[in-house]
FIMARPA-506119 format. One record per residue (C-alpha): residue in three letters; x, y, z. Coordinates in nm, 3 decimals. Each point is the difference from the previous one (the first is absolute). Layout:
<recs>
+-----+---------+---------+---------+
:   r :      c1 :      c2 :      c3 :
+-----+---------+---------+---------+
: ALA :       X :       Y :       Z :
...
+-----+---------+---------+---------+
</recs>
This chain:
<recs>
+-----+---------+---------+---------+
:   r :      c1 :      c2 :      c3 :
+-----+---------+---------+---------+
: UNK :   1.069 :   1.261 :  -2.052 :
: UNK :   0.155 :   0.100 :   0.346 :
: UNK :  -0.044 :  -0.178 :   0.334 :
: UNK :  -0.272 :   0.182 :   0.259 :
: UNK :   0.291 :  -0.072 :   0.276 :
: UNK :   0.286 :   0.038 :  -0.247 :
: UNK :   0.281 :   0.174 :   0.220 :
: UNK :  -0.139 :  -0.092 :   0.346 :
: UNK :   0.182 :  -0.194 :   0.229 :
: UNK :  -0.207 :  -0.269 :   0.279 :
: UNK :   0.211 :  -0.155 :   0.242 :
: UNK :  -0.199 :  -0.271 :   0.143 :
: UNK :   0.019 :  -0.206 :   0.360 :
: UNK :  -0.288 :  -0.227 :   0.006 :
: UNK :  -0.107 :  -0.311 :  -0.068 :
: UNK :  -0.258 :  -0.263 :  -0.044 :
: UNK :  -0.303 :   0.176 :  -0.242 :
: UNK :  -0.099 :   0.351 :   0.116 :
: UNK :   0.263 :   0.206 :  -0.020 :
: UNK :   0.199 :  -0.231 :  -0.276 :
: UNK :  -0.357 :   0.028 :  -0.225 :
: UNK :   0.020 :   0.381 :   0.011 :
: UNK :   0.387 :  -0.033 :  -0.070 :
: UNK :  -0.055 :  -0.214 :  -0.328 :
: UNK :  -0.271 :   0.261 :  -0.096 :
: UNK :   0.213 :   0.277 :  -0.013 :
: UNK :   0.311 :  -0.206 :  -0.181 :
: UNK :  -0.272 :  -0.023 :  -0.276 :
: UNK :  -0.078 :   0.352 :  -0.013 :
: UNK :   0.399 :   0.026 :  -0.049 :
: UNK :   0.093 :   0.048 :   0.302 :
: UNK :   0.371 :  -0.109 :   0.180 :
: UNK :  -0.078 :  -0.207 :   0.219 :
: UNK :   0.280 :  -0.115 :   0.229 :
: UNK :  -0.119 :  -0.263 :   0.234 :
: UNK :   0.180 :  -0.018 :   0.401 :
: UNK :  -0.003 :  -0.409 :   0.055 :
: UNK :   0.172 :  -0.208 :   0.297 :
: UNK :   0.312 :  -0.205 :  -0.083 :
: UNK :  -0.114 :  -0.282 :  -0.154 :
: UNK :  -0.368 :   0.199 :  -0.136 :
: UNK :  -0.327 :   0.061 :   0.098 :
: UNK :  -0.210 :  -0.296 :   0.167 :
: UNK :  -0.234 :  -0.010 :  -0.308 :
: UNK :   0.331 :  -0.129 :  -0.233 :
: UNK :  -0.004 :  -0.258 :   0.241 :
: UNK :  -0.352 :  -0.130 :  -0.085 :
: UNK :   0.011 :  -0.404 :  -0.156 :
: UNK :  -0.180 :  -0.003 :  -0.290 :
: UNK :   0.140 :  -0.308 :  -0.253 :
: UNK :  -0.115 :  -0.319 :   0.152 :
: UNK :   0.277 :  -0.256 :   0.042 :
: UNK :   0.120 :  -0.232 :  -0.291 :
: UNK :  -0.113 :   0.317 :  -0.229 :
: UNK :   0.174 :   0.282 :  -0.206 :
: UNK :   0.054 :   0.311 :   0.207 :
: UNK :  -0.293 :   0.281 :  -0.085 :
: UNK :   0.010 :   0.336 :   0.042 :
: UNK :  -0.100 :   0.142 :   0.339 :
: UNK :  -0.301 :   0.148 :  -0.146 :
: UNK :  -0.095 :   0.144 :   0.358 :
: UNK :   0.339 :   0.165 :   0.033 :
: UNK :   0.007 :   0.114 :  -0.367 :
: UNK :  -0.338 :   0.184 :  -0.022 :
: UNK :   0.086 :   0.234 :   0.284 :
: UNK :   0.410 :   0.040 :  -0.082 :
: UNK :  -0.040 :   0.000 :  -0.374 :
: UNK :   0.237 :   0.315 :  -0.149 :
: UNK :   0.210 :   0.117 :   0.360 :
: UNK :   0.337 :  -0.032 :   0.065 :
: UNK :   0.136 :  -0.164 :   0.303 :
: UNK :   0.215 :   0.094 :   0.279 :
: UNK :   0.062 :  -0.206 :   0.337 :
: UNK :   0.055 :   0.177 :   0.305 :
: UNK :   0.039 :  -0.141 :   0.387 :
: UNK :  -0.191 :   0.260 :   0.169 :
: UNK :   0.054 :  -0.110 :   0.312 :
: UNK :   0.444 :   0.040 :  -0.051 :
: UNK :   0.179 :   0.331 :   0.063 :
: UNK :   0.055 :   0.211 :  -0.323 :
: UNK :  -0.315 :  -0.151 :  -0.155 :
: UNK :  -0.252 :   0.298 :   0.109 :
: UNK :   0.225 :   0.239 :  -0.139 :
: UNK :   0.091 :  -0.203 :  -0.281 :
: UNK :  -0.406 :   0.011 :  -0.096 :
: UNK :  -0.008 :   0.376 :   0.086 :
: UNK :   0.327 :   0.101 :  -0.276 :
: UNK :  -0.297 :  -0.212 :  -0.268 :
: UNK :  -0.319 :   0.227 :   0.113 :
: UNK :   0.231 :   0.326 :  -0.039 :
: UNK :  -0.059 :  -0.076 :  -0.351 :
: UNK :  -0.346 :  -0.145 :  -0.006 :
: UNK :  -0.375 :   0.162 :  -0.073 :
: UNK :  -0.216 :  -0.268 :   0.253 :
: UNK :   0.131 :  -0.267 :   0.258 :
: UNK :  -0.312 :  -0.265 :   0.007 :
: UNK :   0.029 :  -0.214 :   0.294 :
: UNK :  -0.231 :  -0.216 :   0.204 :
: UNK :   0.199 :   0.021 :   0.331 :
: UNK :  -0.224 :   0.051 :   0.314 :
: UNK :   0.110 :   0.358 :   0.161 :
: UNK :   0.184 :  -0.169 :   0.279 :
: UNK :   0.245 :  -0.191 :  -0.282 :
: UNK :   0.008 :   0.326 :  -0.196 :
: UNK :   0.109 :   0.198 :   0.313 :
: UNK :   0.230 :  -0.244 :   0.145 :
: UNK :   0.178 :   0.024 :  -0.364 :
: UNK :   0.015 :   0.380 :  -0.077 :
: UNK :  -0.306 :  -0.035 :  -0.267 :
: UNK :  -0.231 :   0.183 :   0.138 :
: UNK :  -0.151 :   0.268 :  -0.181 :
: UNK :   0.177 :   0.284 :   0.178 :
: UNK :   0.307 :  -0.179 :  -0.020 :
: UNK :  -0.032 :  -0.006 :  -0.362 :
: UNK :  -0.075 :   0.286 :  -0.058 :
: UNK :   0.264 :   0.158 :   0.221 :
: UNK :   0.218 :  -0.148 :  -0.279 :
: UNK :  -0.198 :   0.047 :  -0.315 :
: UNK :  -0.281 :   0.273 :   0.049 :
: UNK :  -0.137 :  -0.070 :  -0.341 :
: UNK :  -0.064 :  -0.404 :   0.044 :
: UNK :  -0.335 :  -0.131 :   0.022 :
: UNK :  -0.039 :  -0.233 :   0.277 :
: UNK :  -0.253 :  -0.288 :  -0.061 :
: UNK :  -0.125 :  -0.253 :   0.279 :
: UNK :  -0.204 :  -0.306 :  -0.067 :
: UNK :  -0.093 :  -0.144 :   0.323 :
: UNK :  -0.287 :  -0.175 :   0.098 :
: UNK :  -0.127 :   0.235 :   0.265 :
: UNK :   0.183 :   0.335 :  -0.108 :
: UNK :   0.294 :   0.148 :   0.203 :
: UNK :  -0.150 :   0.179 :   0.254 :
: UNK :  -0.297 :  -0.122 :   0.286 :
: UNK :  -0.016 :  -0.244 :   0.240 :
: UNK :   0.088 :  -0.298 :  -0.247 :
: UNK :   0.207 :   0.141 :  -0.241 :
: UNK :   0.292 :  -0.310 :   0.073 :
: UNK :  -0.279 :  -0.268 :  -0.028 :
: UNK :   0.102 :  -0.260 :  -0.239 :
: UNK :  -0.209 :  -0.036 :  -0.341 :
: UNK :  -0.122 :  -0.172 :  -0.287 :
: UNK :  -0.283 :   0.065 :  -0.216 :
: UNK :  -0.251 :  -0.254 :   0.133 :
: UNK :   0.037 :   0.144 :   0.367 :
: UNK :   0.055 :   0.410 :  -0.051 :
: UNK :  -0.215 :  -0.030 :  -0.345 :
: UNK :  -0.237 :  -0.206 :  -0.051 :
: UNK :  -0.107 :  -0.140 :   0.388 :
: UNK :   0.097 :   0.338 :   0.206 :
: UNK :  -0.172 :   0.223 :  -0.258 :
: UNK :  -0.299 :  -0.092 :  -0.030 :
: UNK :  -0.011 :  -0.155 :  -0.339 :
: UNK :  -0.012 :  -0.391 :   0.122 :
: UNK :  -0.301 :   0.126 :   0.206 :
: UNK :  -0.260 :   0.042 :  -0.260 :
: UNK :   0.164 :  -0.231 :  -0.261 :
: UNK :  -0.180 :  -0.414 :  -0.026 :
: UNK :  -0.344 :  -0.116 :   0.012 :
: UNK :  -0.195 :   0.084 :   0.311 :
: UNK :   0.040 :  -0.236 :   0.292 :
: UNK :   0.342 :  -0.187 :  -0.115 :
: UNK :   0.315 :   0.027 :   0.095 :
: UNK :   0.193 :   0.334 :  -0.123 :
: UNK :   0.227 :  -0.085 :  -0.360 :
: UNK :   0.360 :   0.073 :  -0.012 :
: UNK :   0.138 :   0.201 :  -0.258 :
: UNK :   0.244 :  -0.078 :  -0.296 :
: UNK :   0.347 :   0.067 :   0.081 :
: UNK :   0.139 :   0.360 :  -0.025 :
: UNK :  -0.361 :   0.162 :  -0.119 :
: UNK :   0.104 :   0.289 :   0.279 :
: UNK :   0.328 :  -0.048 :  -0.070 :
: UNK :  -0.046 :   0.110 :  -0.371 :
: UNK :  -0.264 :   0.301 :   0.117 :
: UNK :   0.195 :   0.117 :   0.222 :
: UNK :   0.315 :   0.009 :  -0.237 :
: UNK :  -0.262 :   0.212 :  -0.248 :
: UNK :  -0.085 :   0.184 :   0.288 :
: UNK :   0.375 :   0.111 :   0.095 :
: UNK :   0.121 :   0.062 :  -0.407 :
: UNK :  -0.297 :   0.252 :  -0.027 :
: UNK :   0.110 :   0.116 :   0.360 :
: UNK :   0.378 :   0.059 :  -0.130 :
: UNK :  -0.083 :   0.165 :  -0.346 :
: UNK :  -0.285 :   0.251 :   0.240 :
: UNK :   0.347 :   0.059 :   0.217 :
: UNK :   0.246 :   0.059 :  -0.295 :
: UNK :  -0.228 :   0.194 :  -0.168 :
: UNK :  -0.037 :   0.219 :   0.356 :
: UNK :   0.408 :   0.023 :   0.040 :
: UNK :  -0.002 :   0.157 :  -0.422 :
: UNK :  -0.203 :   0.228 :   0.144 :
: UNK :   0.144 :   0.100 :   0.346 :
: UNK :   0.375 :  -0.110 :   0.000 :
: UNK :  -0.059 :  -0.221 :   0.305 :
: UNK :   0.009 :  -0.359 :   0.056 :
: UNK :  -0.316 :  -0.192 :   0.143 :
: UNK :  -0.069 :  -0.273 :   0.244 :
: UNK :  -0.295 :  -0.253 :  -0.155 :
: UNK :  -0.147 :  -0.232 :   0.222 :
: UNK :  -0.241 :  -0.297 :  -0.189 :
: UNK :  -0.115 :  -0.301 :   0.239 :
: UNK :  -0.194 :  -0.328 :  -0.087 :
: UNK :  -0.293 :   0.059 :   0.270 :
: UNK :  -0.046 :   0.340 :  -0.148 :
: UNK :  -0.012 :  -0.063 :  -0.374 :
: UNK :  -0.216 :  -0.294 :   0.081 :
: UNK :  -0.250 :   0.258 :   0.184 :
: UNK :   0.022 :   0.213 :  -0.316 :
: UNK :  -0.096 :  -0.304 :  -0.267 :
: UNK :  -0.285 :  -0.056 :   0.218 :
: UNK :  -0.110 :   0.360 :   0.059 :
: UNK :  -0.327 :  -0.029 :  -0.117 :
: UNK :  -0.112 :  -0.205 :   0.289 :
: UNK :   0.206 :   0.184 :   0.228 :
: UNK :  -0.116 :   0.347 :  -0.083 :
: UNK :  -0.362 :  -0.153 :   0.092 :
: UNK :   0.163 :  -0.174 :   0.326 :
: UNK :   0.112 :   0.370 :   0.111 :
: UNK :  -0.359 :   0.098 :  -0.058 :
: UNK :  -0.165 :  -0.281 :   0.157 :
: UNK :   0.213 :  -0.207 :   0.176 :
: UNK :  -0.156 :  -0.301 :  -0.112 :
: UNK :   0.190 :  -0.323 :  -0.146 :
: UNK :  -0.134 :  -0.047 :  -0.348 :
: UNK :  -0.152 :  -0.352 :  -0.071 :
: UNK :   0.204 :  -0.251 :  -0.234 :
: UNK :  -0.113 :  -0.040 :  -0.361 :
: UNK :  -0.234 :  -0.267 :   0.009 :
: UNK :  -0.009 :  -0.129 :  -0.389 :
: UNK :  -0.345 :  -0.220 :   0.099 :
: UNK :  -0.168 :   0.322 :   0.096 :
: UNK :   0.192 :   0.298 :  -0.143 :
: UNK :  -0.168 :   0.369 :   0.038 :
: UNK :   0.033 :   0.012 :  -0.345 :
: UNK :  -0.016 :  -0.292 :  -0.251 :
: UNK :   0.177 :   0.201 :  -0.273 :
: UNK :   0.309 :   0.006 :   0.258 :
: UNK :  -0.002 :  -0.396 :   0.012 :
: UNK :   0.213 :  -0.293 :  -0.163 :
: UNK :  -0.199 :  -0.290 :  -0.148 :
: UNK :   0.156 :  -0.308 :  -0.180 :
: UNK :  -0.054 :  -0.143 :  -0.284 :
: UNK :  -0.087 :  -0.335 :  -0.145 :
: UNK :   0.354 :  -0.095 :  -0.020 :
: UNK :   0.156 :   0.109 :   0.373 :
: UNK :   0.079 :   0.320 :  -0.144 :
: UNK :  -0.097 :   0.324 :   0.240 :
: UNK :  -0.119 :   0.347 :  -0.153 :
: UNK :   0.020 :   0.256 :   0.158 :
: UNK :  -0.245 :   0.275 :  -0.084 :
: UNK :   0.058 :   0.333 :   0.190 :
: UNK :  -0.275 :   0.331 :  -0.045 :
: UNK :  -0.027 :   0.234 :   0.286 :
: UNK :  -0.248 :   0.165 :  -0.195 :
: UNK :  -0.303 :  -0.279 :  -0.055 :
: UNK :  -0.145 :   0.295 :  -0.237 :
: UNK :   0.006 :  -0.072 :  -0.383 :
: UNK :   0.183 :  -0.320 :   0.111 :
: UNK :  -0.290 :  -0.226 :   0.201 :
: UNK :  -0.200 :   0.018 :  -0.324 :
: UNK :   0.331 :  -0.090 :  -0.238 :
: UNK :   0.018 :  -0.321 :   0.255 :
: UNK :  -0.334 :  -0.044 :   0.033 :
: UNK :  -0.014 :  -0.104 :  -0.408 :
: UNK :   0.373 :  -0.162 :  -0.059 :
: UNK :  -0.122 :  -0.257 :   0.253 :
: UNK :  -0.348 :  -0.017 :  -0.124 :
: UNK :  -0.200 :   0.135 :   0.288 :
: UNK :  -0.176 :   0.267 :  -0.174 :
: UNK :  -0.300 :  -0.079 :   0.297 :
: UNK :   0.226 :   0.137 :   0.268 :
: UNK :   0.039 :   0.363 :  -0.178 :
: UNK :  -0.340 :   0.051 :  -0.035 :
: UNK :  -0.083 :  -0.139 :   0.383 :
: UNK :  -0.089 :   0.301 :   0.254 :
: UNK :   0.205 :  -0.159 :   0.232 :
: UNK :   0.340 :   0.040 :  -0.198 :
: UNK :  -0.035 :   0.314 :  -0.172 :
: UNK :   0.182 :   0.181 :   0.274 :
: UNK :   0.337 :  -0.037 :   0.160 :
: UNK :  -0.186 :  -0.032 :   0.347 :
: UNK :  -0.248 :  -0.279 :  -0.113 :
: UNK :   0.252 :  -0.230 :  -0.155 :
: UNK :   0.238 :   0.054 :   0.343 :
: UNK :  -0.323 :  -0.092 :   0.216 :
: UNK :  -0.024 :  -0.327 :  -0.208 :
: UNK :   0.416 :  -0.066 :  -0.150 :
: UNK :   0.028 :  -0.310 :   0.188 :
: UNK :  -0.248 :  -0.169 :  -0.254 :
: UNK :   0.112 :   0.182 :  -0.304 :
: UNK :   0.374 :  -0.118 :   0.103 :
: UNK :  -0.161 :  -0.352 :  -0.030 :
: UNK :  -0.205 :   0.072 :  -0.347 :
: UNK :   0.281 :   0.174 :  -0.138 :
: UNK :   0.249 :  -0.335 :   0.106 :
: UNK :  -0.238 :  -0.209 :  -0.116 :
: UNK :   0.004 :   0.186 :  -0.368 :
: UNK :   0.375 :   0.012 :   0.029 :
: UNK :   0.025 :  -0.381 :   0.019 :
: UNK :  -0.198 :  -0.114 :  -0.305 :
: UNK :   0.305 :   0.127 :  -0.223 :
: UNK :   0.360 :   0.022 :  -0.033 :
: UNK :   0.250 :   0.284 :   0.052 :
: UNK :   0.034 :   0.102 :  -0.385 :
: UNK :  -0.382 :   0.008 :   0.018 :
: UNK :  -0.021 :   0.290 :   0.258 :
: UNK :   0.318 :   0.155 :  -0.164 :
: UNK :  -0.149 :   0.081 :  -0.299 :
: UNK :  -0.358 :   0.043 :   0.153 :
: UNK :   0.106 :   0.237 :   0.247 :
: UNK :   0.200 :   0.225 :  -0.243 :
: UNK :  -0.250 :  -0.027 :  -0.247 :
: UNK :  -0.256 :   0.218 :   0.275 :
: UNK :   0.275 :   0.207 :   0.084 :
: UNK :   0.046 :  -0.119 :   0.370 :
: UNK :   0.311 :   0.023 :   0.190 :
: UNK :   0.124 :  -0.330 :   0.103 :
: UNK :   0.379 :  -0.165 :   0.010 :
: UNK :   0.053 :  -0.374 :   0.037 :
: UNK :   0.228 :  -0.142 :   0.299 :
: UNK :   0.285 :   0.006 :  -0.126 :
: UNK :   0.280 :  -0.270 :   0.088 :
: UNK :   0.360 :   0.080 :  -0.007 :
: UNK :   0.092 :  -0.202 :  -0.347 :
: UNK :  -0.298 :   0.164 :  -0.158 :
: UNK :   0.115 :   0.330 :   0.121 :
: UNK :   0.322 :  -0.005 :  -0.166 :
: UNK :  -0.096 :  -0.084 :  -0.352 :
: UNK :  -0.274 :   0.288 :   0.060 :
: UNK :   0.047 :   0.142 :  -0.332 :
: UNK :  -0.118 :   0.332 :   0.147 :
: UNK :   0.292 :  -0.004 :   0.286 :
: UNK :   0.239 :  -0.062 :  -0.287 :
: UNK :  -0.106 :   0.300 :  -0.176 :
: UNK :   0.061 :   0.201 :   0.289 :
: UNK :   0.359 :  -0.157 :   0.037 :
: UNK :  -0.101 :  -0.133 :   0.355 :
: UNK :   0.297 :  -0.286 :  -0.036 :
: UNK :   0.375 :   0.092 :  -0.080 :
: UNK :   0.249 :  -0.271 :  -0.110 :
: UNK :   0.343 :   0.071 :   0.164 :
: UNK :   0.328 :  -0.170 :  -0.030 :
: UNK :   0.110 :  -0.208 :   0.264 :
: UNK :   0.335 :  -0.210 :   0.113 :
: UNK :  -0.263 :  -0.265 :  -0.042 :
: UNK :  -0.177 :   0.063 :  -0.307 :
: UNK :  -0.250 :   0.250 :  -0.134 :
: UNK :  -0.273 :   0.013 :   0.257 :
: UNK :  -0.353 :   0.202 :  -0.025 :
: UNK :  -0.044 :   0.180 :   0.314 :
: UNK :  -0.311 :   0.297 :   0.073 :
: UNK :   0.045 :   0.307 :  -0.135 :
: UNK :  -0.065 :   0.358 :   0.120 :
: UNK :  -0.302 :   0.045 :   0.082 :
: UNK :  -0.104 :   0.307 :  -0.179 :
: UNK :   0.107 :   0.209 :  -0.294 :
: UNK :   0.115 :   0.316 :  -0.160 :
: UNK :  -0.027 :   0.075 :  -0.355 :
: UNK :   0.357 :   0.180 :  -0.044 :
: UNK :   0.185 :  -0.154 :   0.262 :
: UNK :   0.251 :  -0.277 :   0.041 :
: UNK :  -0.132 :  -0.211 :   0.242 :
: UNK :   0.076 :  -0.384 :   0.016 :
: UNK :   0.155 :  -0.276 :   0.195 :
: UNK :   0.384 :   0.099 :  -0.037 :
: UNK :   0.146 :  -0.331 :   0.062 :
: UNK :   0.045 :  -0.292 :   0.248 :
: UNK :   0.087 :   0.046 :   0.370 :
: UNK :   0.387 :  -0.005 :   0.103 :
: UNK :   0.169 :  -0.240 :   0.122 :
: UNK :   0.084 :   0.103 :   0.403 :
: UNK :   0.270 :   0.274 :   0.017 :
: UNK :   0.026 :  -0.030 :  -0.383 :
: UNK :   0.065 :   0.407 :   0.034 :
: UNK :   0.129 :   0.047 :   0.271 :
: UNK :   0.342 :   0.075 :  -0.111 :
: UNK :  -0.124 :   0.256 :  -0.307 :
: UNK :  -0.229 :   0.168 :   0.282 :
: UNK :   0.256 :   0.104 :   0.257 :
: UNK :   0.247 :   0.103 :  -0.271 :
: UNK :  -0.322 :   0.224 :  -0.172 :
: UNK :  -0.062 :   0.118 :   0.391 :
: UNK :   0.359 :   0.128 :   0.046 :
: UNK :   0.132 :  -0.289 :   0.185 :
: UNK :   0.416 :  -0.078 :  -0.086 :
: UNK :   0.100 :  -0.346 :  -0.088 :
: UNK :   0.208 :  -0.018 :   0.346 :
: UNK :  -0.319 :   0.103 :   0.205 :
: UNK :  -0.199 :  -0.283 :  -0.191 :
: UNK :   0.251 :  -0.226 :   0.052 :
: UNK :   0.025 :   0.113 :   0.384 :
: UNK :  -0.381 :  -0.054 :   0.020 :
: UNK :   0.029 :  -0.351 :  -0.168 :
: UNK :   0.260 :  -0.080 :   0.269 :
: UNK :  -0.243 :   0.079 :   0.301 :
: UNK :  -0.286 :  -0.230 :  -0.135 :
: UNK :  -0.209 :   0.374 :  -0.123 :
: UNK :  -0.056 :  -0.155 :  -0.321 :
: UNK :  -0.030 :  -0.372 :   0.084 :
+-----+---------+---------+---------+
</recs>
């Protein structure tokens, strides 16, 4: 089976999650994927994650974002070093980089300085606020750009409380998705015309765009929808309910229609189909405050395997909240190959795979992450470099 990226060259300048989680994406689809670090590496190497007293673990933080790319360190801020990084994107396909425009300019990285180079190269930026408006140098991460500026921690927690914080690197991740699909649109563009592209992904925006069902009302109406309220949802068959046992179900219809009467008789309320007040969507919403509380009240009298088969036995469309443990023996994530096992200077760790598939494709988690500057010797040789320039660059601290 071949690669999807087989052939195609990323040079990549970023760090942290964003940009590195669209890098590791595309060294799964086969892709090269050198990676531009400072002497020493990226700040993410430096994360401490073994406690003292105890053997060293991997840097799991480092290695799911860095797993399959080769290394090269570069001072970018040292004479030679621009053009150094230049002679490597003669050769490349995409430069990924999360550099705000001023760094990018002040290096010779913008996009019409690359391209004045290499015509053909896509240029990919993954910023927080994009590279052009009034806050294009702002500084980033996902909670501020993605989840707070966006909207999305707006209309997320119970009504009345105190917003909730997201897990760590949820926009990160999207927004990774967000610039692979961005990169294949951009390659695909350049088979077709010959010339290179400039893609621009940024948190705020892809959080807009995972919350664009609100949104596309808010443009309509300008009107900040309410918070879910699970004690008086505007639907009960959009609600969680626990069980017996502290487990929580969550059953999700947007359609009440076959599927009020299916709940109606798993949780033995056969009275509430046949009221007048509940036999239309409008009727129950005028009164789902006290069928939330019937329908809890049901839910406690038995455990979780109780509702599991109960529920699937009236053909209603439920999922159980999941924790993380559970989720990885999930026999259903294993048959969709959701976890790779890679070998590591550590060990054999289990890290997440790619997140999608294709039938005849080679497509897999190709391998640790490097060591810093672990290629940076093979790369400049590859890019044309002589062993006295490398040596020369070496000298004047270029290469750390």
């Amino acid at each position: 089976m071949a690669a999807p990226l087989q052939g195609i060259t990323v040079v990549e300048a970023a760090n942290y999650v964003a940009g590195p989680s669209a890098g590791a994406l595309m060294a799964d689809l086969g892709a090269d994927v050198i990676k531009l670090e400072p002497p020493g590496g990226e700040v993410m190497r430096g994360v401490q994650l073994t406690p003292e007293g105890q053997p060293e673990r991997p840097n799991y933080l480092f290695e799911l974002e860095n797993r399959g790319k080769r290394s090269v360190t570069v001072a970018l801020d040292q004479p030679g070093a621009a053009e150094m990084v230049h002679q490597i994107l003669a050769r490349a396909d995409v430069f990924l980089t999360n550099m705000y425009g001023s760094r990018l300019r002040k290096y010779g990285l913008a996009p019409e300085d690359v391209h004045a180079r290499n015509p053909h190269i896509i240029h990919v930026s993954v910023t927080g606020y994009g590279i052009h408006g009034p806050e294009a140098d702002r500084p980033a991460f996902d909670f501020a750009a993605f989840w707070a500026r966006s909207g999305i921690m707006g209309v997320i927690g119970h009504p009345g409380q105190p917003p909730v914080l997201s897990r760590i690197a949820q926009g990160d991740h999207t927004t990774g998705l967000n610039a692979l699909a961005a990169t294949l649109a951009a390659l695909r563009l350049r088979d077709l015309t010959g010339q290179g592209q400039v893609v621009e992904v940024a948190l705020q925006q892809t959080g807009v765009y995972t919350i664009a069902t609100d949104m596309a009302r808010a443009l309509i109406d300008r009107r900040q929808p309410a918070r879910m309220d699970r004690d008086a949802p505007p639907n009960p068959l959009f609600n969680c309910y626990e069980a017996s046992d502290g487990r929580w179900i969550m059953l999700v219809h947007m359609t009440p229609d076959p599927y009020w009467p299916r709940l109606c008789r798993a949780i033995g309320r056969a009275d509430w189909e046949t009221d007048p007040a509940y036999t239309t969507m409008k009727g129950r919403a005028a009164d789902c405050a006290a069928l939330a509380r019937g329908i809890t009240k049901v839910f406690h009298r038995h455990d979780s395997a109780h509702w599991a088969k109960t529920l699937d036995a009236h053909g209603l469309i439920w999922a159980p909240m999941a924790e993380l443990p559970e989720v990885i023996d999930d026999p259903q994530l294993r048959a969709m190959n959701a976890f790779q096992v890679i070998d590591h200077p550590l060990g054999q760790i289990e890290t997440v795979g790619t997140p999608f598939y294709i039938r005849e494709a080679d497509i897999r988690v190709r391998g640790a992450s490097p060591s810093a500057g672990e290629h940076t010797h093979a790369v400049l040789t590859a890019a044309g470099l002589s062993e006295e320039r490398i040596a020369e660059l070496a000298a004047a601290g270029v290469l750390g």
